[in-house]
N, C-alpha and C positions, 0 to 999 in steps of 0.2 A: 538871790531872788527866789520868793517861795514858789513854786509850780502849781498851777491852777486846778482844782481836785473836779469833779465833776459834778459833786455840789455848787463851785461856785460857777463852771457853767452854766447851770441851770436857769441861773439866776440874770442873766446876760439876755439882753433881746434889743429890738430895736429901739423901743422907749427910753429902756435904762443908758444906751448909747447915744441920745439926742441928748438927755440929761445931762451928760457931764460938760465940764469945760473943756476947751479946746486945751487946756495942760495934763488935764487928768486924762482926758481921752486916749491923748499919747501915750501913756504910761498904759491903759487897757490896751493898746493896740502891740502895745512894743512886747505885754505878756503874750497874747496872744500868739505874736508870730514867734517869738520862745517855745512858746509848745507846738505852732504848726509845724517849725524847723526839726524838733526833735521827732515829732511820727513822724517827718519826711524820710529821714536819715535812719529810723529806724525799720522802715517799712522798704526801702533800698538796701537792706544787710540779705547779705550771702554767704555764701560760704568762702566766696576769694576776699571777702574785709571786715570776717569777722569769726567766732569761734562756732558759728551754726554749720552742723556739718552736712555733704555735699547732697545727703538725701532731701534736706528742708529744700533745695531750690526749686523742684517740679512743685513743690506746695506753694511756693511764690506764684512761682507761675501760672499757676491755676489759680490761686486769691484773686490776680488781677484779672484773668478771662474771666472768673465768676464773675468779679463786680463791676465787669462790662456789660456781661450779660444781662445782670439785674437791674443796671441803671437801663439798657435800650428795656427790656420789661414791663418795667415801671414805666418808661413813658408810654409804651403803648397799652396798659390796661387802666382803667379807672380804679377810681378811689373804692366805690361799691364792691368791684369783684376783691378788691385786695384783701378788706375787711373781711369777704365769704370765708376765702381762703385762712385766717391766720382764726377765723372759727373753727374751721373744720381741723387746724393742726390741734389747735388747743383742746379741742373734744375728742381724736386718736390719742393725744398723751394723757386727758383726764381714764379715758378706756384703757389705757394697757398700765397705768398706774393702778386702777381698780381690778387688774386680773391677774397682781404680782408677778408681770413682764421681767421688772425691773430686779427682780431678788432673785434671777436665776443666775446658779454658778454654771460657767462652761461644760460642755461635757454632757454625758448622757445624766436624765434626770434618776431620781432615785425612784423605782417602782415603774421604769417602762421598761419594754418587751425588750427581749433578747434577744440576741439570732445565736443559731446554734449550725453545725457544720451538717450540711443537707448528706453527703455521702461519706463513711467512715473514710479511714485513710490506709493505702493500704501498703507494707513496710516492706520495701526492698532488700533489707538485711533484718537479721535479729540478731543482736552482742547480749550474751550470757554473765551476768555478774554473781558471782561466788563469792561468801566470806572464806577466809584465808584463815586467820587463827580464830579461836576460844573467846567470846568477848569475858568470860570469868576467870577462866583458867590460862590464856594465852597459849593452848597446845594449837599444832597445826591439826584441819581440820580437813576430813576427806569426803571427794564429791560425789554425791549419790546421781547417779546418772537415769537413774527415773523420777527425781525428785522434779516437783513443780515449781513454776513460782508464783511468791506469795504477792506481788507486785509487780507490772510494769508500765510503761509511757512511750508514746510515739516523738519521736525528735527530728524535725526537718531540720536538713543541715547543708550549706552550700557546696557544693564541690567543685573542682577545677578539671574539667575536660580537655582533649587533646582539642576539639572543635569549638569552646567555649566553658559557657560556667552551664550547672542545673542545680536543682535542689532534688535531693535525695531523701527518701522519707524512712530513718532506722527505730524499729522496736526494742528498747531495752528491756529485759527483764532482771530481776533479782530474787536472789533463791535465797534459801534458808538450809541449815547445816545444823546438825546435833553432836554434839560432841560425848565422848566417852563418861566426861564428866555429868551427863545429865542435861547441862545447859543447852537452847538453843538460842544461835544466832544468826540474825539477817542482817543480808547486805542492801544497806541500801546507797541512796545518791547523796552526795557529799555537800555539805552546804559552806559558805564562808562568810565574808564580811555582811554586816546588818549596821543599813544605813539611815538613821534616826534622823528626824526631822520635826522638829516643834510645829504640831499645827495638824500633819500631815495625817490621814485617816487609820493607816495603815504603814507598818514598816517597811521597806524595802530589802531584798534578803539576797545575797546571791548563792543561788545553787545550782548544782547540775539536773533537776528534775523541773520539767520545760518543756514546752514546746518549741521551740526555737534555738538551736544550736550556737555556739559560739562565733563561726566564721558568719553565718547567715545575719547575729545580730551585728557584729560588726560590719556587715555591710549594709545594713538599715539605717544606724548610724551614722555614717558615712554620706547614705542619700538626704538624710535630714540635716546634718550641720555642713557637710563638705558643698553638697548639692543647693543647698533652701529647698527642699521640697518638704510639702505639709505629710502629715500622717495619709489622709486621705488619696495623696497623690503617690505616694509609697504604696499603699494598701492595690491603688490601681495597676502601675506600675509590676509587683508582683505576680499579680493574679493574672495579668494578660501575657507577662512576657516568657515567666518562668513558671507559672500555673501552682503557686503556693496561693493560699488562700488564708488570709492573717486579717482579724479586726485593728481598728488604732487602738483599740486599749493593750492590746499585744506589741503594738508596733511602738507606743508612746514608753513601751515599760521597757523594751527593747535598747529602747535610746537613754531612757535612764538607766540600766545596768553597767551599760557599755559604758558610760560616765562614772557609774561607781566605780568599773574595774579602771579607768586610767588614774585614778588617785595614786597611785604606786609613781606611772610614769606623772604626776603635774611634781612630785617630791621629788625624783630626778632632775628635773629640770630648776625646778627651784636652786638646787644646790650648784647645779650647771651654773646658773646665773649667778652666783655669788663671783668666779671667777673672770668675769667676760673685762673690758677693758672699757669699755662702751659701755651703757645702759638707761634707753631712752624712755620712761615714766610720764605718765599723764592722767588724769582720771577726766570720769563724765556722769551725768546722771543716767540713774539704771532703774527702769521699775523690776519691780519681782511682785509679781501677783497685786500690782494696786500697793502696794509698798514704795515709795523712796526707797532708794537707796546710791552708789556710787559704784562705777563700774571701772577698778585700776588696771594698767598694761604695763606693765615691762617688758621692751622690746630690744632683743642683741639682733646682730646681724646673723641669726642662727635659729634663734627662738625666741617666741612669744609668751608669757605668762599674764592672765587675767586672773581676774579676783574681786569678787563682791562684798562691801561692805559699806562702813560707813565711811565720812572724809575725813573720820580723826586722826592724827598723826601715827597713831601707835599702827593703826593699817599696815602701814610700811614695813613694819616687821614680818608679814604676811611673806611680801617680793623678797626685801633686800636685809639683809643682817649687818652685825658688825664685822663680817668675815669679807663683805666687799672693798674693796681697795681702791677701785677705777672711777671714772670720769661720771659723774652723771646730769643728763641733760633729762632738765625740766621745764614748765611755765614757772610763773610768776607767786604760784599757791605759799604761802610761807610754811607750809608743813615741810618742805626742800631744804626752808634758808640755813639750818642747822651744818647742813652738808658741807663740809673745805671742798671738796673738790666736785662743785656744779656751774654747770654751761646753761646758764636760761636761753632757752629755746629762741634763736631768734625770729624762726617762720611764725612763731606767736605775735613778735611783735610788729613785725612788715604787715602781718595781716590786718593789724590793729591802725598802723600808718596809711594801707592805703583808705579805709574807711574815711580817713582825715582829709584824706585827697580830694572824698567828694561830697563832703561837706559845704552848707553855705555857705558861710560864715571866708571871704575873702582870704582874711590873717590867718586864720587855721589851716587852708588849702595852703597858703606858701609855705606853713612850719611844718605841715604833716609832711610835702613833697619834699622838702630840706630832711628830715627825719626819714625820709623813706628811704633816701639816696645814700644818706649815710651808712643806715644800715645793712644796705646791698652790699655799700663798700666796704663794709667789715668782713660780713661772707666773703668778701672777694680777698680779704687781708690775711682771713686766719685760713682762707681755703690756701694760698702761693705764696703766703708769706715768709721769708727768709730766717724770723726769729730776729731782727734787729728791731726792736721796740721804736728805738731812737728815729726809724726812719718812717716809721706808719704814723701820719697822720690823722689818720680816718677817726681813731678813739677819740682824739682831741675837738675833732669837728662834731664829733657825735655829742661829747660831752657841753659844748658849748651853745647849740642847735636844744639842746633838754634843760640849761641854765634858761633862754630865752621862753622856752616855752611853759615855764614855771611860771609866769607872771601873765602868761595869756588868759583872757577872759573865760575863751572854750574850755568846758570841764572838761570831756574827751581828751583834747589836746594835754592841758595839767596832768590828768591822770595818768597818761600814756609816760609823760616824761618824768614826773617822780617813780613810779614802777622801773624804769631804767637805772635812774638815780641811787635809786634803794636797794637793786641788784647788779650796781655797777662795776663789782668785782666780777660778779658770777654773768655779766654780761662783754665784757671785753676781755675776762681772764683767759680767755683759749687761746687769743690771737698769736700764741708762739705756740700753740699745740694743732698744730696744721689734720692732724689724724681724726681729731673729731668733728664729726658731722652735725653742724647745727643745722 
């Protein structure tokens, strides 16, 4: 049955409905409640029967307080104010479309004012940096003890107190040294990885010349991914409790640093994971700056590995290599199917069953509840199961319960049971591997 587009709604009113016959009507009436029944069922998904995850439900629930609200609204205003009103939006979006609102990137714009630090800062320590040998010659090189320096930077840095933490504020300097040979050399701050980014304005570089110390940025980090706290609410946070005084562009570069330096440890772990016994895979959509993209997880009972990209297969080489050996539990994606040794997820599918549960549709509520039951009792087969094949019949009922529900009208329902069908190994193959957790 084709699905009614919103064109041929359009076209639907009372007239066109006294018009037909009493045969044809039926058939208008029977599409209709087709598409009523499907916004019903889809406007009823949550996150307990179906793959919207658990933060979409206060958005539920506020769609429907909205449009309770706007339906009592609308009874008590007239037609005249309603019109004022959707003039007055339409003439704020014509105005902030004509003042280029809409073409601002996040962030400070380009050409306003800066802020700059009201009172100097003033350095608890000063650490002296000397070059060591010859940068020509490589002879050892001796420190002139009235010599200046020709560079230095103030570095707040976290410290560990017997009473707490503080931020400590050290002045580096770096001197310069002449050697016998004529040549002179400075010492300066050490730089390292340079991390490239298509698009991006500027490079990101890590070095030791900084305002911001290494322990200090990783606990910025730490407030921003570990905690969810915004830039702003860091920047707060600082300033009031520990009296460091940091803008977010310090605080935003801070947190990206800290990300560059753990690429050493996400490569450990990566290799970590080739080992594990278990490894549970899933992906989801990801934006990245107004980008699509895919957002993948591999999760051991130890560690987590994420990974941005696209959903094509070759992804997977990202997480998993050919050095893996063990068991891996997926959905239903066939970028998996390749895999001999995979457990499709069964909490994908119960979730997908009980959707079915409450559904209108009579015949699909008693196959989904049959399909629901089964599958708990597989969980329950591969969770205590003895390893005697011969004696679980739950596989056999499952498989018979997905024969029936192949010939049902409900799409939902067909689709749920051929996706079993067509991962029928990698969906009852555990049930004598008791160790793995679907």
């Amino acid at each position: 049955m084709k699905r009614l587009s919103k064109e041929d709604l359009t076209q639907m009113n009372r007239d066109y409905f006294q018009s037909l016959d009493k045969q044809k009507l039926v058939e208008v009436a029977g599409n209709l409640h087709s598409l009523a029944v499907e916004q019903l069922e889809k406007l009823e998904q949550n996150s307990s029967n179906s793959s919207l995850p658990p933060s979409s439900d206060q958005f539920k629930n506020q769609e429907k307080l909205g449009l309770q609200s706007e339906q009592q609204k609308e009874r008590s205003q007239s037609e005249t104010s309603s019109e004022e009103e959707d003039k007055q939006v339409l003439e704020s979006a014509k105005k902030a479309k004509s003042k280029g609102f809409e073409k601002k990137k996040p962030g400070k714009q380009q050409g306003a004012k800066g802020i700059w630090r009201t009172t100097p800062l003033v350095p608890q320590q000063t650490i002296p940096h000397y070059p060591e040998t010859c940068a020509s010659c490589n002879s050892p090189l001796t420190i002139d003890p009235d010599a200046k320096p020709h560079m230095g930077y103030y570095v707040l840095e976290l410290a560990k107190q017997n009473s707490g933490i503080e931020v400590i504020c050290t002045l580096h300097h770096y001197y310069q040294a002449t050697c016998s040979c004529g040549h002179h050399t400075k010492a300066k701050p050490l730089t390292g990885y340079v991390s490239v980014v298509e698009g991006r304005s500027r490079d990101l570089r890590l070095q030791e010349y900084g305002l911001v110390g290494p322990m200090l940025a990783t606990f910025i980090a730490s407030l921003a991914v570990r905690y969810r706290m915004s830039r702003p609410k860091i920047r707060e946070l600082l300033n009031d409790w520990l009296g460091a005084e940091l803008s977010v562009g310090t605080i935003d570069r801070c947190i990206r640093e800290v990300g560059i330096a753990c690429s050493g440890v996400v490569e450990e772990l990566i290799e970590e994971l080739q080992s594990a016994e278990i490894i549970h895979i899933d992906e989801t959509p990801w934006y990245e700056k107004g980008k699509f993209c895919w957002l993948w997880v591999a999760i051991t009972r130890t560690i987590a590995v994420y990974h941005i990209g696209s959903r094509r297969k070759e992804e997977l080489l990202h997480l998993i290599s050919s050095a893996f050996l063990g068991w891996l539990v997926t959905d239903g994606y066939g970028a998996y199917s390749t895999y001999p040794k995979r457990q499709h997820c069964l909490a994908h599918l119960i979730r997908k069953a009980i959707a079915l549960t409450e559904v209108v549709d009579k015949e699909a509520q008693d196959l989904g509840q049959w399909l629901l039951e089964e599958l708990r009792e597989l969980i329950q087969t591969i969770a205590l199961g003895d390893g005697d094949e011969e004696k679980d019949q739950s596989p056999g009922r499952l498989y018979r319960v997905c024969r029936l529900a192949t010939v049902a009208p409900h799409p939902k329902l067909k689709a749920l049971a051929y996706e079993i069908l067509r991962s029928w190994d990698a969906v009852v193959g555990a049930t004598r591997k008791s160790e793995i957790g679907v």
